[in-house]
PyMOL Python script that loads the backbone (N, CA, C, O; Angstrom):
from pymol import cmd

cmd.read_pdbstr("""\
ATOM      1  N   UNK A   1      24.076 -28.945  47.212  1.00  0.00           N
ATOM      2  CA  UNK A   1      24.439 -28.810  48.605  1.00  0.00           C
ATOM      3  C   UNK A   1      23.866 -27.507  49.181  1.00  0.00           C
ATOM      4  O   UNK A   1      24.564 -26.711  49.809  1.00  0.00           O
ATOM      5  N   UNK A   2      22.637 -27.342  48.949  1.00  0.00           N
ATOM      6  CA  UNK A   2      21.838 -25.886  49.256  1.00  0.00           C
ATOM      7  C   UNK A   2      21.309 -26.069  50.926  1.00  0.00           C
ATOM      8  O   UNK A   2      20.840 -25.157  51.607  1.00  0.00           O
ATOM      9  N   UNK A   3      21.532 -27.560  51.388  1.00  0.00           N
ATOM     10  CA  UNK A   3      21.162 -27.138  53.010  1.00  0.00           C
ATOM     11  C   UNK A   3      22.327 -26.952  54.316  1.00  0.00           C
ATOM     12  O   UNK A   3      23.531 -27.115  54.509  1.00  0.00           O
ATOM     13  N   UNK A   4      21.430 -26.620  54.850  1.00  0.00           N
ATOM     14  CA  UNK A   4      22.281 -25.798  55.775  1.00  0.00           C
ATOM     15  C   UNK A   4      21.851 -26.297  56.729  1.00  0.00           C
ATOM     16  O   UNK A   4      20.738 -26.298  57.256  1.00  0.00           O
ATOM     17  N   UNK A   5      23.321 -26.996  57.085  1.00  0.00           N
ATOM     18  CA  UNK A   5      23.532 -28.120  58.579  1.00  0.00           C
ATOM     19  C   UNK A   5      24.193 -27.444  59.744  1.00  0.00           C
ATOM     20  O   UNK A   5      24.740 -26.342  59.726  1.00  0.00           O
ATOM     21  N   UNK A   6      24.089 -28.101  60.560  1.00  0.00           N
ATOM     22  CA  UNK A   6      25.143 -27.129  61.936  1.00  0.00           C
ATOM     23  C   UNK A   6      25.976 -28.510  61.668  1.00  0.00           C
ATOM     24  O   UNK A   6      25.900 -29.518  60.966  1.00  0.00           O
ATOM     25  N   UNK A   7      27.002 -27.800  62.883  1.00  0.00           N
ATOM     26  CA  UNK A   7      28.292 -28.165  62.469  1.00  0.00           C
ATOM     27  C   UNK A   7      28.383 -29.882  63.247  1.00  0.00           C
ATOM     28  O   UNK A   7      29.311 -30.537  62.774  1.00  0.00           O
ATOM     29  N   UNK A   8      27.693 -30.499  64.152  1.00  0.00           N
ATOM     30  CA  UNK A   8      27.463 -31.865  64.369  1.00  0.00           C
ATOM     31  C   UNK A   8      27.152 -32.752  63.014  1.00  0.00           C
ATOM     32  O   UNK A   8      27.706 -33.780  62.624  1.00  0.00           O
ATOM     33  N   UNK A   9      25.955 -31.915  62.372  1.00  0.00           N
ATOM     34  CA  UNK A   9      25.244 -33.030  61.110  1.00  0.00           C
ATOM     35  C   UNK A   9      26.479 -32.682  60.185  1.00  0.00           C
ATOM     36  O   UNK A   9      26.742 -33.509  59.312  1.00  0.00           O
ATOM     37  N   UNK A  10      27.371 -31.397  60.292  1.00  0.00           N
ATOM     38  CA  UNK A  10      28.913 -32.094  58.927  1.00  0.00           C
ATOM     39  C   UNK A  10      29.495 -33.398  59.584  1.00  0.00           C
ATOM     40  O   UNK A  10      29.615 -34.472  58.994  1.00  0.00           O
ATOM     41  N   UNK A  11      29.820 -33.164  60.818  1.00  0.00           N
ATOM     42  CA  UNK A  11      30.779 -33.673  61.334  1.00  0.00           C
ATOM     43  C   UNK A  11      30.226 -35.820  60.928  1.00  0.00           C
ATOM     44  O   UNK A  11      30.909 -36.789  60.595  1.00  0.00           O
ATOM     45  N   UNK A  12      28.858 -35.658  61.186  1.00  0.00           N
ATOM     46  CA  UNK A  12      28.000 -37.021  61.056  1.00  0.00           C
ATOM     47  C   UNK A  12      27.845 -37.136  59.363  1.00  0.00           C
ATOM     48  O   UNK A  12      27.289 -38.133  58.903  1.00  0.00           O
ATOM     49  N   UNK A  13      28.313 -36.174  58.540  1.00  0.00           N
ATOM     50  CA  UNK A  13      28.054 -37.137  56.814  1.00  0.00           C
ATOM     51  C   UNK A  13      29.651 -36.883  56.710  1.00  0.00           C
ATOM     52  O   UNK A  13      30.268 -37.858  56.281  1.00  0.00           O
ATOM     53  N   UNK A  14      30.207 -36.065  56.937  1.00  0.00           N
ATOM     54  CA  UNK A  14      31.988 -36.039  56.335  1.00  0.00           C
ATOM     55  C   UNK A  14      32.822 -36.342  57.039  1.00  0.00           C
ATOM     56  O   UNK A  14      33.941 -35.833  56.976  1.00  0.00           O
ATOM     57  N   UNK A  15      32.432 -37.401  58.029  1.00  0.00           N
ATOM     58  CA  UNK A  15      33.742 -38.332  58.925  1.00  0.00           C
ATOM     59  C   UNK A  15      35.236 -37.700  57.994  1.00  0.00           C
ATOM     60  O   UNK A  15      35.266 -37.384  56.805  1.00  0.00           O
ATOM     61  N   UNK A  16      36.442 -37.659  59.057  1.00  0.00           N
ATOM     62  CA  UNK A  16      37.283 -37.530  58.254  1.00  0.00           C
ATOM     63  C   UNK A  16      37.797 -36.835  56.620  1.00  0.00           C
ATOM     64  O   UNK A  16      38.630 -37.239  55.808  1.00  0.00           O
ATOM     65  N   UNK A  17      36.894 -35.654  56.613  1.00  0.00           N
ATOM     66  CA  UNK A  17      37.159 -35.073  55.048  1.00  0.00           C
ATOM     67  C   UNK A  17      37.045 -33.767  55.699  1.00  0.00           C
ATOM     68  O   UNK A  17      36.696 -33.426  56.830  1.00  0.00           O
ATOM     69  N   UNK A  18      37.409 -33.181  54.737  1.00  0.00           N
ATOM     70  CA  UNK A  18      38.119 -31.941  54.544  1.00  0.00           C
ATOM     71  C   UNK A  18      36.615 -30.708  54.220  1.00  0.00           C
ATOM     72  O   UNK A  18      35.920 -31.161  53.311  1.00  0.00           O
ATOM     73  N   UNK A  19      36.245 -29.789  54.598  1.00  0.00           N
ATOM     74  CA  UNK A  19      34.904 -29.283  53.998  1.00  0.00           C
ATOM     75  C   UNK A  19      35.148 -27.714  53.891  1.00  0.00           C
ATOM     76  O   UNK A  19      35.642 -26.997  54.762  1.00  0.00           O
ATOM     77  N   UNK A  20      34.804 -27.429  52.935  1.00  0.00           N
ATOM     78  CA  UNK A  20      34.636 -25.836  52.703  1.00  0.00           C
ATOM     79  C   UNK A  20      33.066 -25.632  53.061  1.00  0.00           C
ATOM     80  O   UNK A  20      32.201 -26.336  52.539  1.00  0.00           O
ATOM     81  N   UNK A  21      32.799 -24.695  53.915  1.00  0.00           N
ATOM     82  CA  UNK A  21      31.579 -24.223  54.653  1.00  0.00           C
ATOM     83  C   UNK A  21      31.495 -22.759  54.002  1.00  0.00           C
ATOM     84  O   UNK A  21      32.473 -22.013  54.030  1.00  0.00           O
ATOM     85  N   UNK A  22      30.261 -22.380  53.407  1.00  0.00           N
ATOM     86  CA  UNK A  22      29.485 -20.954  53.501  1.00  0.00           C
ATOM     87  C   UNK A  22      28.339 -20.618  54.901  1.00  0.00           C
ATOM     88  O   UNK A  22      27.118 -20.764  54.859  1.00  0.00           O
ATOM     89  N   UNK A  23      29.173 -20.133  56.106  1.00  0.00           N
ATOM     90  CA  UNK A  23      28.999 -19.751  57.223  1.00  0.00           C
ATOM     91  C   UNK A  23      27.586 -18.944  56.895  1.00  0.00           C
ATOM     92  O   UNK A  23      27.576 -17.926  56.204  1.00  0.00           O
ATOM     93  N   UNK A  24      26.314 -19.570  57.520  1.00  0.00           N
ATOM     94  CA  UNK A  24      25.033 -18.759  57.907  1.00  0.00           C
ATOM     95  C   UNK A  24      24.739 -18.222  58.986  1.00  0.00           C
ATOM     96  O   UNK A  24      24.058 -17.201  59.083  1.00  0.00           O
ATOM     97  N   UNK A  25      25.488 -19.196  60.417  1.00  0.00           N
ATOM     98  CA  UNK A  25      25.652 -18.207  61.288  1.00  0.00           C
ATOM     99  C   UNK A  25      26.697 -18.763  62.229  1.00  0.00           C
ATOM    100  O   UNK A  25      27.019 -19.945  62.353  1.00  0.00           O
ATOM    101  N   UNK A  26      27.203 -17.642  62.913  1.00  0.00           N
ATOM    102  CA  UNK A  26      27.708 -17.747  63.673  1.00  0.00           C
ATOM    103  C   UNK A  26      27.627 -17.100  65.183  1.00  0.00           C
ATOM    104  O   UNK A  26      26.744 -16.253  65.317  1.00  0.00           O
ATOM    105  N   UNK A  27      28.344 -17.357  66.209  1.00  0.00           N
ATOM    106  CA  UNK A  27      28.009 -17.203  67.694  1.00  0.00           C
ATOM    107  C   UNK A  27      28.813 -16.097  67.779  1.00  0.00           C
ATOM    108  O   UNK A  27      29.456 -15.579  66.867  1.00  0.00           O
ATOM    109  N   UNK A  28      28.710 -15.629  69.393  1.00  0.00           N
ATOM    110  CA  UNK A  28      29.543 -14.020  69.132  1.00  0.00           C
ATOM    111  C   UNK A  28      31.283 -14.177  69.001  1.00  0.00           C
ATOM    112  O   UNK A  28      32.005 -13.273  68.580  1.00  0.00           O
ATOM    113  N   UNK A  29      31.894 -15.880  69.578  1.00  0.00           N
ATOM    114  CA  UNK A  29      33.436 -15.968  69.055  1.00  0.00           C
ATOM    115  C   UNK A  29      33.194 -15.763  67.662  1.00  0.00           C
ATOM    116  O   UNK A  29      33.782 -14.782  67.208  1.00  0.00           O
ATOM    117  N   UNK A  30      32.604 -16.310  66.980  1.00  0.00           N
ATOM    118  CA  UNK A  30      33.108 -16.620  65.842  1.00  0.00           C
ATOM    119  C   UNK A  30      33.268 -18.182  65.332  1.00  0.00           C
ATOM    120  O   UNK A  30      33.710 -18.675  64.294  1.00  0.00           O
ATOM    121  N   UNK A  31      32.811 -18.627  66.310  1.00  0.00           N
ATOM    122  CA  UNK A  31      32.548 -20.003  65.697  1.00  0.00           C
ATOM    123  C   UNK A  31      31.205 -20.344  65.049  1.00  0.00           C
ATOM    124  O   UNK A  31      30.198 -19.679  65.288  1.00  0.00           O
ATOM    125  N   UNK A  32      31.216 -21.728  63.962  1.00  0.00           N
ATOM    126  CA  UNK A  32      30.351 -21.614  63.438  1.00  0.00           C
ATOM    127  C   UNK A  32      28.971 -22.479  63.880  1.00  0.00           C
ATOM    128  O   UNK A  32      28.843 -23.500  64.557  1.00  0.00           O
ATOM    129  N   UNK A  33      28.405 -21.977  63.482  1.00  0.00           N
ATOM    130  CA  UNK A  33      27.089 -22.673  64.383  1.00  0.00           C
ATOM    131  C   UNK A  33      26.096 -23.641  63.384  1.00  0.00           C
ATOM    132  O   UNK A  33      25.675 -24.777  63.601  1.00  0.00           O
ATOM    133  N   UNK A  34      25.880 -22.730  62.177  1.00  0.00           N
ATOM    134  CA  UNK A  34      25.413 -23.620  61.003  1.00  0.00           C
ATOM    135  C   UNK A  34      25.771 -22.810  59.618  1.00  0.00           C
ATOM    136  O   UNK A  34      26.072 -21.623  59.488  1.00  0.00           O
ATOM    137  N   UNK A  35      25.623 -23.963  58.512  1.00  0.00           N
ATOM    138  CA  UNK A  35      26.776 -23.497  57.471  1.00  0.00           C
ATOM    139  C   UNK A  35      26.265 -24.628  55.719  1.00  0.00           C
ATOM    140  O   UNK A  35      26.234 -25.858  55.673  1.00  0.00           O
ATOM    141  N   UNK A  36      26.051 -23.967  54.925  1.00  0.00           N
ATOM    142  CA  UNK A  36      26.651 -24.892  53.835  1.00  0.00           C
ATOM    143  C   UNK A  36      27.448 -25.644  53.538  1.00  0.00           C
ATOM    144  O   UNK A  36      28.575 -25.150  53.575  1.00  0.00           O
ATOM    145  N   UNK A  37      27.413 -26.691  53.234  1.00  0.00           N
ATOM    146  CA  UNK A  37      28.826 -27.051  52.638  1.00  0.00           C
ATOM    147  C   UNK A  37      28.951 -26.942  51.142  1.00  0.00           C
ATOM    148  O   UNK A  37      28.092 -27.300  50.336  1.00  0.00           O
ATOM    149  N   UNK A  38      30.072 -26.427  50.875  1.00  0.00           N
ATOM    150  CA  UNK A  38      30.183 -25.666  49.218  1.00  0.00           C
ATOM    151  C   UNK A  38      30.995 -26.783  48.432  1.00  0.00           C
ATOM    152  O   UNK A  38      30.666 -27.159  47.307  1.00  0.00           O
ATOM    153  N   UNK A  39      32.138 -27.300  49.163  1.00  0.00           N
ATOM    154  CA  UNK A  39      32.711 -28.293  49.125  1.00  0.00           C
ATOM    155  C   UNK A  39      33.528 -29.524  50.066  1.00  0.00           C
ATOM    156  O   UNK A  39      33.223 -29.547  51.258  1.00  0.00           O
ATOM    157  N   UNK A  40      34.349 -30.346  49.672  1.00  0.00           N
ATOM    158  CA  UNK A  40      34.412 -31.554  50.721  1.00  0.00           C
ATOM    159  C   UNK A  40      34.909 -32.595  50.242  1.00  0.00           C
ATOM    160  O   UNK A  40      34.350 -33.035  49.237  1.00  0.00           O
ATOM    161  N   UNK A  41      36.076 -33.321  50.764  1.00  0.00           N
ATOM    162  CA  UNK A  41      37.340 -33.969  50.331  1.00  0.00           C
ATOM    163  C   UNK A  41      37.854 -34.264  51.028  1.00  0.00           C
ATOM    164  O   UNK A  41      38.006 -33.626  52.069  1.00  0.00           O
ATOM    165  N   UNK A  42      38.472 -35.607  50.732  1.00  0.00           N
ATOM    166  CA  UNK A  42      39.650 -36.128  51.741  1.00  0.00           C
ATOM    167  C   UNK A  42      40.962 -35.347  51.628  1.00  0.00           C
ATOM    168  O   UNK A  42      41.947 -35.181  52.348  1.00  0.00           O
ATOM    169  N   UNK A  43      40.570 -34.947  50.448  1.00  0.00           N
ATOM    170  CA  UNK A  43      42.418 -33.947  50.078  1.00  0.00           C
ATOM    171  C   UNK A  43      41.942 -32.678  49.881  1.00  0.00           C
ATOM    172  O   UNK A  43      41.212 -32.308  48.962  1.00  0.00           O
ATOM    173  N   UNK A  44      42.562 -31.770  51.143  1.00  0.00           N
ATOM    174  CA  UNK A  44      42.552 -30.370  51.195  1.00  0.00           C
ATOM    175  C   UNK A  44      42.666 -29.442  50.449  1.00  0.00           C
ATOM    176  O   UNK A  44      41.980 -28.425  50.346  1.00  0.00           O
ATOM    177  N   UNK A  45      43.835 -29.886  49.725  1.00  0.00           N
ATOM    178  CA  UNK A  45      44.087 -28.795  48.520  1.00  0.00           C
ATOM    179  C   UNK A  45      43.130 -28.672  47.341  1.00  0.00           C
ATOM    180  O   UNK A  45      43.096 -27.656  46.646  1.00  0.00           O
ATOM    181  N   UNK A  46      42.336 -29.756  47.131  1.00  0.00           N
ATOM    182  CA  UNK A  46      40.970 -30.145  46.297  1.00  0.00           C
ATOM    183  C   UNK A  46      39.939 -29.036  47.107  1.00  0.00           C
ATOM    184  O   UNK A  46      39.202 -28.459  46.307  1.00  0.00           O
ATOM    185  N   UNK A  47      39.799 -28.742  48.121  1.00  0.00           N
ATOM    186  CA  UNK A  47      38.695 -27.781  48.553  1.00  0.00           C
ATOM    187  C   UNK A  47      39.092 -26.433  48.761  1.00  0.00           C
ATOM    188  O   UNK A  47      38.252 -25.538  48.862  1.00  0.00           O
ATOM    189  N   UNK A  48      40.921 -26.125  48.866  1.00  0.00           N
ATOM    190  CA  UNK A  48      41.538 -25.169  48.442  1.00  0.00           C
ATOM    191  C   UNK A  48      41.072 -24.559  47.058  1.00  0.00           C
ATOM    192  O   UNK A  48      40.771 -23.383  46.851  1.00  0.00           O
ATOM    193  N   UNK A  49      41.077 -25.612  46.150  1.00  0.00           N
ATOM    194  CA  UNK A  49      40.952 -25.169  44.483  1.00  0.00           C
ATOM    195  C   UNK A  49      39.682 -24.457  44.401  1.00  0.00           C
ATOM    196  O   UNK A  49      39.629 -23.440  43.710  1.00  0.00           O
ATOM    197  N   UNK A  50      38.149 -25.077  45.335  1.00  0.00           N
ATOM    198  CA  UNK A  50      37.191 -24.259  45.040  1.00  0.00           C
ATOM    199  C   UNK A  50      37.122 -22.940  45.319  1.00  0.00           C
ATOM    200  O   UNK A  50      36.744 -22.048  44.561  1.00  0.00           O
ATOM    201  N   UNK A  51      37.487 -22.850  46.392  1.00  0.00           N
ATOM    202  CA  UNK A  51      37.470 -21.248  47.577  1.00  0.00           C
ATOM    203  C   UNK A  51      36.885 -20.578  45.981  1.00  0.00           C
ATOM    204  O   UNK A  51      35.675 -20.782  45.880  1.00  0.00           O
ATOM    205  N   UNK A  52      37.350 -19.998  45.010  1.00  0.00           N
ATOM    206  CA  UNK A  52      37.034 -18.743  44.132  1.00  0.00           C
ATOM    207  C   UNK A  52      35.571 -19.307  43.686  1.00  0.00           C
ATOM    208  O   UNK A  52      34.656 -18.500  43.523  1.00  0.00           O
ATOM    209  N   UNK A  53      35.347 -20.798  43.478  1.00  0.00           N
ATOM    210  CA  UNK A  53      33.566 -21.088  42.601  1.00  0.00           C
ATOM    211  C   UNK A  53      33.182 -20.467  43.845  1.00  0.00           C
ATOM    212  O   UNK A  53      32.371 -19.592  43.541  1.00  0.00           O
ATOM    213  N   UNK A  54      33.355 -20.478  45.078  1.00  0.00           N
ATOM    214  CA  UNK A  54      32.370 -20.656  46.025  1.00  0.00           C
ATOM    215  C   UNK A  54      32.059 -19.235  46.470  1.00  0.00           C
ATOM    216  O   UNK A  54      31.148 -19.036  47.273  1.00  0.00           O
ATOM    217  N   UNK A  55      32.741 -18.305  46.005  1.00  0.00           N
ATOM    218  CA  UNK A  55      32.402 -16.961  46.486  1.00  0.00           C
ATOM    219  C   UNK A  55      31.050 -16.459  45.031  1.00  0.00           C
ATOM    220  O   UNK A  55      30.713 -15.306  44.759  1.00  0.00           O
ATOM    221  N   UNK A  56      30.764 -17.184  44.651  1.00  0.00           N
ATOM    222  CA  UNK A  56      29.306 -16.628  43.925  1.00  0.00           C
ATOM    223  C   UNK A  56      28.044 -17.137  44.181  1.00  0.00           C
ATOM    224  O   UNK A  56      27.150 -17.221  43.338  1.00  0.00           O
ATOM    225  N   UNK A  57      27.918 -17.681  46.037  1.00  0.00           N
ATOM    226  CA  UNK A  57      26.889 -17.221  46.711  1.00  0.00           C
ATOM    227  C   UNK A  57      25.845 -16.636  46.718  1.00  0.00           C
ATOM    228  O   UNK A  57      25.818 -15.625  46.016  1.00  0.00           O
ATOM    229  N   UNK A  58      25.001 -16.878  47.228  1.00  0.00           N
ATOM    230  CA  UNK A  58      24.187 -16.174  47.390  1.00  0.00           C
ATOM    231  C   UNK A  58      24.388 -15.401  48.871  1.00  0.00           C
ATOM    232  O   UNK A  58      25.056 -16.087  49.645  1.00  0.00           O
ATOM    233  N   UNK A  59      23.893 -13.961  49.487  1.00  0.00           N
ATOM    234  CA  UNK A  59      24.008 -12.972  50.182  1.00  0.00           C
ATOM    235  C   UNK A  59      23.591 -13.711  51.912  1.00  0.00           C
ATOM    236  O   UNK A  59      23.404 -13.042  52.928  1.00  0.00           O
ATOM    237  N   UNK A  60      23.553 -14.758  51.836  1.00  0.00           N
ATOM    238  CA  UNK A  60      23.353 -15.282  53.134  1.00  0.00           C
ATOM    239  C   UNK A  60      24.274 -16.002  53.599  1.00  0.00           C
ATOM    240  O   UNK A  60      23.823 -16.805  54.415  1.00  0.00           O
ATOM    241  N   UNK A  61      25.356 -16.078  53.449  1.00  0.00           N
ATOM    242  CA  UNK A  61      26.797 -16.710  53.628  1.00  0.00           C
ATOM    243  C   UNK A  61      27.216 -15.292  54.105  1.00  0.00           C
ATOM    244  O   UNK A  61      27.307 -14.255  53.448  1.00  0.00           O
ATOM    245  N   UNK A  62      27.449 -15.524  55.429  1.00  0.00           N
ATOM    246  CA  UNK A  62      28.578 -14.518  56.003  1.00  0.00           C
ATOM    247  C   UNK A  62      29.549 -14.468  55.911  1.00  0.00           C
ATOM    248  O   UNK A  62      29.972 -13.316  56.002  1.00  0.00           O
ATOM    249  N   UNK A  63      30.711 -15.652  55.658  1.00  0.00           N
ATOM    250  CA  UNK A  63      32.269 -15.737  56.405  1.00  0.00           C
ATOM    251  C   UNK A  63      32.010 -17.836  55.539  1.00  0.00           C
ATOM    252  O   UNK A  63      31.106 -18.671  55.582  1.00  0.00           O
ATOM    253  N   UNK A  64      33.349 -17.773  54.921  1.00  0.00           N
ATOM    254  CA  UNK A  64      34.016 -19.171  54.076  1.00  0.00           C
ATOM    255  C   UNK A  64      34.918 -19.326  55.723  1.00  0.00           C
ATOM    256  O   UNK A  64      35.269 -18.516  56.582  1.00  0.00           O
ATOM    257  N   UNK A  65      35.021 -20.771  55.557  1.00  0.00           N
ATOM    258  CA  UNK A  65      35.830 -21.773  57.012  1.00  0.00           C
ATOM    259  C   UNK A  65      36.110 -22.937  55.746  1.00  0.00           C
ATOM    260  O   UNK A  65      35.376 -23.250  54.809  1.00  0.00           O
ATOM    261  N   UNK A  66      37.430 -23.416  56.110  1.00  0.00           N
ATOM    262  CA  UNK A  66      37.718 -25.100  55.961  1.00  0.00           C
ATOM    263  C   UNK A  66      37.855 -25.374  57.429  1.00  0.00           C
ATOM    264  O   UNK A  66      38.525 -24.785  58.278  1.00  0.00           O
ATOM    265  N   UNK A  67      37.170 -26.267  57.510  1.00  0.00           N
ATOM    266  CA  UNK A  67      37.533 -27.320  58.478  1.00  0.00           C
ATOM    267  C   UNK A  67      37.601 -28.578  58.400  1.00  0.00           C
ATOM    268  O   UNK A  67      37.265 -29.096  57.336  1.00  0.00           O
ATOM    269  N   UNK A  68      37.974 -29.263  59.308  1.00  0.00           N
ATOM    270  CA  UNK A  68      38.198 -31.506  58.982  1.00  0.00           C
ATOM    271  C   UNK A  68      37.610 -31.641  59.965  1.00  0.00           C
ATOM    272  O   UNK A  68      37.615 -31.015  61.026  1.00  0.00           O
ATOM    273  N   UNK A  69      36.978 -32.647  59.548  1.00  0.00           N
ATOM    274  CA  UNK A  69      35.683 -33.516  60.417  1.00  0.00           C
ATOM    275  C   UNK A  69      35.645 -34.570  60.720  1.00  0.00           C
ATOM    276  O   UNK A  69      34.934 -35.521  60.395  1.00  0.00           O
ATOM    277  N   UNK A  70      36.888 -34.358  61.752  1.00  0.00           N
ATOM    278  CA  UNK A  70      37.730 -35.706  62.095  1.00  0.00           C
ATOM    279  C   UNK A  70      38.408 -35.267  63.338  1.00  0.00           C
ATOM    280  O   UNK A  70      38.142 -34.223  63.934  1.00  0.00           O
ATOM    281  N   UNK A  71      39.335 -36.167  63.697  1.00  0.00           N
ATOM    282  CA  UNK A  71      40.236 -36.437  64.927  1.00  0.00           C
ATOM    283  C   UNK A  71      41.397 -35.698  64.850  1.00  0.00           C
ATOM    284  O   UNK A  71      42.014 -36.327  63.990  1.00  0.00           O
ATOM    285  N   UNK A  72      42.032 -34.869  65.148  1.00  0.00           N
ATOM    286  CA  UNK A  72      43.370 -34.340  64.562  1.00  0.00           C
ATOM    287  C   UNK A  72      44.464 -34.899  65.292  1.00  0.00           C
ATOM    288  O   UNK A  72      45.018 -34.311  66.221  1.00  0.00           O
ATOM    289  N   UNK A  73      44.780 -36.047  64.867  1.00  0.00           N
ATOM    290  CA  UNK A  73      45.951 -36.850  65.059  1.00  0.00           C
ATOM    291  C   UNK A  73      46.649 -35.610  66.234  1.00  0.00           C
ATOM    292  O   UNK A  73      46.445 -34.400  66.134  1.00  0.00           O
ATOM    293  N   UNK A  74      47.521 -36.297  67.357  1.00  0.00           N
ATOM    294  CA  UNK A  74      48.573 -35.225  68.864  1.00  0.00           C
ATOM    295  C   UNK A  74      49.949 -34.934  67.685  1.00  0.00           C
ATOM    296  O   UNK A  74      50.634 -33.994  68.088  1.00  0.00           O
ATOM    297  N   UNK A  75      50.394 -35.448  66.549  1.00  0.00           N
ATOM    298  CA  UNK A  75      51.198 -35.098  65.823  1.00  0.00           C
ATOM    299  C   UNK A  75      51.333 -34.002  65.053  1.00  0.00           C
ATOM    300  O   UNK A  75      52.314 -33.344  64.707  1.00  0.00           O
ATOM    301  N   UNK A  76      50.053 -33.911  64.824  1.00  0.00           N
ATOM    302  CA  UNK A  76      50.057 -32.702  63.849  1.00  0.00           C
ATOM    303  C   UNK A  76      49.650 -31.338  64.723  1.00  0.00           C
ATOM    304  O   UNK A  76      49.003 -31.109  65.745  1.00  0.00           O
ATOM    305  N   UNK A  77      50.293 -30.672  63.877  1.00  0.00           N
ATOM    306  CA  UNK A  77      50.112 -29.352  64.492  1.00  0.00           C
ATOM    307  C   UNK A  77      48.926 -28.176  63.398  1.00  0.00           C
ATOM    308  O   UNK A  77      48.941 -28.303  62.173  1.00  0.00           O
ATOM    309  N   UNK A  78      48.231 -27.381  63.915  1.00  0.00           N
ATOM    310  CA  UNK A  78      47.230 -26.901  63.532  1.00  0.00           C
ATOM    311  C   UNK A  78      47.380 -25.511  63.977  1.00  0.00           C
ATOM    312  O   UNK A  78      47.658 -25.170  65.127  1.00  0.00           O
ATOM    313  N   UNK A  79      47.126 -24.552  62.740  1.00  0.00           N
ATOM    314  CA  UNK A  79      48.110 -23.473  63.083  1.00  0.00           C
ATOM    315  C   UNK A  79      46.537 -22.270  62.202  1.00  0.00           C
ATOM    316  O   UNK A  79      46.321 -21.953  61.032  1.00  0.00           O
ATOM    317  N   UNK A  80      45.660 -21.900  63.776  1.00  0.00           N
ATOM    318  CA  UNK A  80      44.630 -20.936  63.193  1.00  0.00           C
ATOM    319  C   UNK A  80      45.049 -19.312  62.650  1.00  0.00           C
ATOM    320  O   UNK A  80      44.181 -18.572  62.186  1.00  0.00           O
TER     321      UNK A  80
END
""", "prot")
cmd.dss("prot")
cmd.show_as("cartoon", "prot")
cmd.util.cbc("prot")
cmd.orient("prot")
């Protein structure tokens, strides 16, 4: 998983899953603009477990993000 997509082409291969991103860049908020994906799952806590493989990077990863690449159901609440 060495390429580096912006955040439309995750959103178009990981419908609905869960993704750990190694951030290459980002805009001046802070959102991400394009990114690795390190890992990626329907179950969160599965891309929770990587967070520690994924910090032995290489020096062009600025900033780790999970995000879901999906719809966030009006039920749930989402708490940045």
């Amino acid at each position: 998983m060495d390429e580096i997509l912006t955040m439309e082409e995750m959103r178009e291969r990981y419908p609905g899953e869960w993704v750990l991103i190694g951030c290459t860049e980002l805009d001046p908020e802070m959102r991400i603009l394009r990114g690795r994906i390190l890992a990626h799952s329907l179950d969160i806590d599965e891309v929770y477990r990587q967070i520690p493989l994924s910090l032995l990077v290489d020096d062009q990863i600025v900033a780790l993000a999970v995000e879901y690449m999906g719809e966030v159901p009006e039920d749930v609440v989402v708490v940045l």
